[in-house]
C-alpha positions as CSV (number, residue, x, y, z in Angstrom):
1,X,0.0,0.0,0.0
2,X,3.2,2.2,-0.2
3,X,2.1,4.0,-3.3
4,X,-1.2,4.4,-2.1
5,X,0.0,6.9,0.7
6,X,1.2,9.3,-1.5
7,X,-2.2,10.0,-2.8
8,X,-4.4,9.6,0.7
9,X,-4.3,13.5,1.2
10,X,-4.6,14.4,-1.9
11,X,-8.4,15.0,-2.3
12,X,-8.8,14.7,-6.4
13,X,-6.6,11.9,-6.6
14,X,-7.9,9.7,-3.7
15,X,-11.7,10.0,-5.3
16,X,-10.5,9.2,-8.8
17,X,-8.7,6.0,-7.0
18,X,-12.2,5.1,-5.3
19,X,-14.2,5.5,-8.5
20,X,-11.3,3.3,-10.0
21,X,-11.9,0.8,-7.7
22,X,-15.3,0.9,-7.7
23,X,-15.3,0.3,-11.8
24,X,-13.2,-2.5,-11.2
25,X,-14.9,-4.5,-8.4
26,X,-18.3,-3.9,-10.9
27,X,-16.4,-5.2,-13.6
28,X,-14.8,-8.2,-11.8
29,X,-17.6,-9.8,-10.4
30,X,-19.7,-9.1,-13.6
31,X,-17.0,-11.3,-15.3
32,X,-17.3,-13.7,-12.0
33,X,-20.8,-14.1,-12.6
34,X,-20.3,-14.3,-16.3
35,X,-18.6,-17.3,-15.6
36,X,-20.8,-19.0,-12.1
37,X,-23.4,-18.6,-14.9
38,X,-21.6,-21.0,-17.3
39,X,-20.6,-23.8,-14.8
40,X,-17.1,-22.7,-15.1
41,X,-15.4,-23.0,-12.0
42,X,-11.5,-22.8,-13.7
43,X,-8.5,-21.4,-11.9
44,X,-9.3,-18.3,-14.2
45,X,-12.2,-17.7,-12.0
46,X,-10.7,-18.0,-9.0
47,X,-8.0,-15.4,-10.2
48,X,-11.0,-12.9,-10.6
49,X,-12.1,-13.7,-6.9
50,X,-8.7,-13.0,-5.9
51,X,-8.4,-10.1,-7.7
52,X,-11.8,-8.7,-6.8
53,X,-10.6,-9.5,-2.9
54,X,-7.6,-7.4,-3.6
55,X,-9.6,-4.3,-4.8
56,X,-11.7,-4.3,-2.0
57,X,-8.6,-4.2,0.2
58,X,-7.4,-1.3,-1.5
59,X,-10.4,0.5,-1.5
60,X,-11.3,-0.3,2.7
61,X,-7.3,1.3,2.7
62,X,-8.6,4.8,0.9
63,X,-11.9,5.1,2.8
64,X,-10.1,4.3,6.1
65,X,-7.2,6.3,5.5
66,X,-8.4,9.6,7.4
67,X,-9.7,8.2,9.9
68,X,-12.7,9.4,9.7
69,X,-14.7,6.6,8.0
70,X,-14.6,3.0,9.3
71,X,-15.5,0.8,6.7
72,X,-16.7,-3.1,6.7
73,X,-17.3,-3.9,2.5
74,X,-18.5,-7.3,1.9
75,X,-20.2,-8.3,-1.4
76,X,-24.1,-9.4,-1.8
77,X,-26.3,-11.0,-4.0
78,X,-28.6,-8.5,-5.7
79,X,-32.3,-9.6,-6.0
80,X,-33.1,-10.8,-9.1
């Protein structure tokens, strides 16, 4: 998370890392689901789950960062 900390006070480029984030934890488990949807459970899969998990790390990092916002992200099933 070095790298990260050079950008936790700056205000623009924390946000555009968020919305970053946020893009690719939508996109990740779209392609995650993509696949659950095709009965392909392949290591490929699993390195989307990993890398989604990763993301969500990094983001709990920015919106911690200050302080000021204590965050718990977990992922949900949305109602169909």
């Amino acid at each position: 998370m070095e790298s990260l900390d050079t950008i936790i006070h700056n205000t623009e480029q924390r946000a555009a890392a968020i919305a970053r984030l946020l893009t690719l934890i939508e996109m990740d488990t779209a392609i995650i689901r993509r696949h659950h949807e095709a009965h392909d459970e392949s290591v490929y899969i699993q390195q989307y789950i990993e890398l989604r998990a990763r993301n969500l790390t990094t983001l709990t990092y920015l919106l911690e960062a200050d302080g000021l916002l204590k965050a718990n992200l977990q992922l949900g099933n949305r109602a169909a």
